[in-house]
C-alpha positions in Angstrom: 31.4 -23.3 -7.8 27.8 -21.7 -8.3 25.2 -23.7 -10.0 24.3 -23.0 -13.5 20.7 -22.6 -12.6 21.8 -19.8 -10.3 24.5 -18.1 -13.3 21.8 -18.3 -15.5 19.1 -16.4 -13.0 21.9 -14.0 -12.4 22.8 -13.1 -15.7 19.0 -12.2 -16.6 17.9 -10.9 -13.8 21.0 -8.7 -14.0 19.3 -7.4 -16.8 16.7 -6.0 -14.9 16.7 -2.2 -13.9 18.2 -1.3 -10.7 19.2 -4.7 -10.1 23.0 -5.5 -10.4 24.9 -8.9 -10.5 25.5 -8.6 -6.8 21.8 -7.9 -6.0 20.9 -10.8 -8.7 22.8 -14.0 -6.7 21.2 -12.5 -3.5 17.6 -13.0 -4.7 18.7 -16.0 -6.1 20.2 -17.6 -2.9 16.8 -16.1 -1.4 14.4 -17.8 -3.9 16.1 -21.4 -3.2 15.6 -20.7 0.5 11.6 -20.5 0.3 11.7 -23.7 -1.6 10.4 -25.5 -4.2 6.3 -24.4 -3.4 7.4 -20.3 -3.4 9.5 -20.9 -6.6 7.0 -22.5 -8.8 4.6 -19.5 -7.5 6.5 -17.3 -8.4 7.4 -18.6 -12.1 3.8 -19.2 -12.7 3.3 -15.1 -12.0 6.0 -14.3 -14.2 4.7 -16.8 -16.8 1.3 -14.9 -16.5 2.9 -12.0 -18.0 3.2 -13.2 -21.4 -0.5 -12.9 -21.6 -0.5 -9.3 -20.8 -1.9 -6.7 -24.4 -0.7 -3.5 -25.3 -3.8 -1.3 -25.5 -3.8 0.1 -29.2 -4.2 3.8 -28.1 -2.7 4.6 -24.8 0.3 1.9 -24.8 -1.0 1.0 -20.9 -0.7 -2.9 -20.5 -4.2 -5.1 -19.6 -5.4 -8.4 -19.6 -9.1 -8.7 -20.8 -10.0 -9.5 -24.6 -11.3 -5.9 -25.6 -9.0 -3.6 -28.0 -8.8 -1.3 -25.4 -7.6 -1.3 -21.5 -10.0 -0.1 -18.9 -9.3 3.5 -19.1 -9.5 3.8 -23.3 -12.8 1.8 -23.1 -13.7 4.0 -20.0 -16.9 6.2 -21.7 -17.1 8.4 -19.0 -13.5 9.4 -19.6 -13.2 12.8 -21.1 -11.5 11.7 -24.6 -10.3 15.8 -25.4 -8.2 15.8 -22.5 -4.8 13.4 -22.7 -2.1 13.3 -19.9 1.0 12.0 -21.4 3.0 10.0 -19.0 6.4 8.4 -19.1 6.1 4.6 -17.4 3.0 2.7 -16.9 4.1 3.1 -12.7 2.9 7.3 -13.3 -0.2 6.4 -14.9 -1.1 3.3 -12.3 0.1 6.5 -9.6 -2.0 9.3 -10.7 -5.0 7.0 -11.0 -4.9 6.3 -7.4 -5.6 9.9 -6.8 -9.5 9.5 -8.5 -8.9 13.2 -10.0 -8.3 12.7 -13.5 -10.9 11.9 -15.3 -8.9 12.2 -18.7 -7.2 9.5 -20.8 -3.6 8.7 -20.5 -1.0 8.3 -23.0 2.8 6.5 -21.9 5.3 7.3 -24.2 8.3 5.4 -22.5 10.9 5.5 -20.7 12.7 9.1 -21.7 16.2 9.2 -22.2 18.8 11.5 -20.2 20.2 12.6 -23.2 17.3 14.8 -24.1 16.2 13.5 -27.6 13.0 11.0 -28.2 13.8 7.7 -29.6 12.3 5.9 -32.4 9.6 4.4 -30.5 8.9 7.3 -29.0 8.4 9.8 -32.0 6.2 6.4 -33.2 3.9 6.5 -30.2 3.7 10.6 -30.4 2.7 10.3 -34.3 0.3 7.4 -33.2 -1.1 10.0 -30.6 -1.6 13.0 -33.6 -3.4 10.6 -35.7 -5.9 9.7 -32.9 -6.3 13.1 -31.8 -7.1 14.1 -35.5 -9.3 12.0 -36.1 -11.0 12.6 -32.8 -12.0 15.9 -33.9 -8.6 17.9 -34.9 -7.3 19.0 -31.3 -7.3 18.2 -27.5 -9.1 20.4 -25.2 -5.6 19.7 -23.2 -3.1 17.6 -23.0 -1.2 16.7 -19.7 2.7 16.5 -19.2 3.3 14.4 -16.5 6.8 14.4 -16.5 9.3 14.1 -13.6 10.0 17.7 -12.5 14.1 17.3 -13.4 16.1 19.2 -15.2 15.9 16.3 -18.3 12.1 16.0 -17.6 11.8 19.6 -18.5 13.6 19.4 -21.3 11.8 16.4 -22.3 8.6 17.9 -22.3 9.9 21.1 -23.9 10.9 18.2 -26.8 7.1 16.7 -26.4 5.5 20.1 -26.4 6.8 21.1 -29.8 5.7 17.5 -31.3 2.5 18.4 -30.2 2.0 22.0 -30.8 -0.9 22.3 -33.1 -2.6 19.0 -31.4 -4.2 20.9 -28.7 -6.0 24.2 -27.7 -3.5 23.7 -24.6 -0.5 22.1 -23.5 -0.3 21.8 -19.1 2.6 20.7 -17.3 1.5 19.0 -13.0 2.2 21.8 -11.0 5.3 21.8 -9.0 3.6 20.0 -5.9 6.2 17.2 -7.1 9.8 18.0 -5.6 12.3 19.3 -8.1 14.2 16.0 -8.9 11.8 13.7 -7.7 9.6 10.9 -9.4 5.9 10.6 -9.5 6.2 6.9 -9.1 7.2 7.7 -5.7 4.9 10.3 -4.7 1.9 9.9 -2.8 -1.9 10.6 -3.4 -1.8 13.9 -1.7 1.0 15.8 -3.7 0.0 14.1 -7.2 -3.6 15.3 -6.4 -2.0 18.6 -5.5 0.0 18.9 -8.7 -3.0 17.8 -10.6 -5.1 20.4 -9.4 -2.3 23.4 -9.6 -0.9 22.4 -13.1 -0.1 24.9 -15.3 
């Protein structure tokens, strides 16, 4: 009864977080609708990610041929002072707010189990090597983790990785609601939990 194109959009945009079968054959009934013109613009965006680079240091996506993204080749940044966020969405967030002047650092999506993965510990041990051989320690490194009851025991996790990398280790003040997501939060209350971290 439904066309393969359409099972086949399903079952991968299913994949997708947030997005459920049901959700899925609703954008997919949707997309047909705009027609042919909308479709093809939108699978020439998505083809356009493939070109995306992982920067080297900081693990933030960018487009340009350098080594580096934008903020890692930044050198005005201050290079002692690391805010270690969990999804590129935190770091693209907090930038908005023009009150770090740092570098960033994503380590991943963290778990709700409370334990780093593989990929994880890899990016944290990438991030000791840089910061030793930037000089031995960080002036300060950032936590920018989601004020939650896993977040903090996240960063209690990421705090102990890191406990000899810098001279000391901040959490975003509690401007950010207990249980909510700095993805979500806006300019005024990141800036705020910037400026009162602890």
């Amino acid at each position: 009864m439904i066309p393969e194109p359409i099972k086949k959009f399903v079952n991968l945009i299913a994949q997708l977080p947030s997005i459920g079968p049901r959700q899925a054959t609703r954008l997919a009934f949707y997309l047909v609708g705009l027609g042919k013109a909308q479709i093809n613009e939108l699978a020439s965006a998505i083809d356009a990610l493939k070109n995306l680079r992982t920067c080297k240091d900081c693990f933030f996506v960018y487009t340009s041929g350098d080594a580096l993204c934008y903020v890692c080749s930044d050198a005005r940044r201050h290079k002692d002072v690391i805010m270690i966020v969990e999804k590129e969405t935190d770091l693209i967030s907090i930038e908005k707010t023009k009150k770090f002047n740092g570098r960033y650092f994503v380590l991943g999506d963290l778990k709700k189990n409370g334990a780093l993965d593989t990929i994880q510990k890899l990016r944290l041990n990438s991030l000791k090597i840089q910061i030793k051989n930037g000089g031995g320690t960080a002036k300060e490194i950032i936590l920018a983790i989601n004020p939650t009851t896993i977040g903090d025991l996240n960063a209690e996790l990421i705090t102990r990785e890191l406990n000899d990398c810098a001279q000391k280790t901040t959490r975003l003040g509690r401007g950010l609601p207990t249980g909510g997501e700095i993805e979500f939060a806006d300019e005024e209350t990141l800036s705020a939990a910037l400026e009162r971290r602890s």
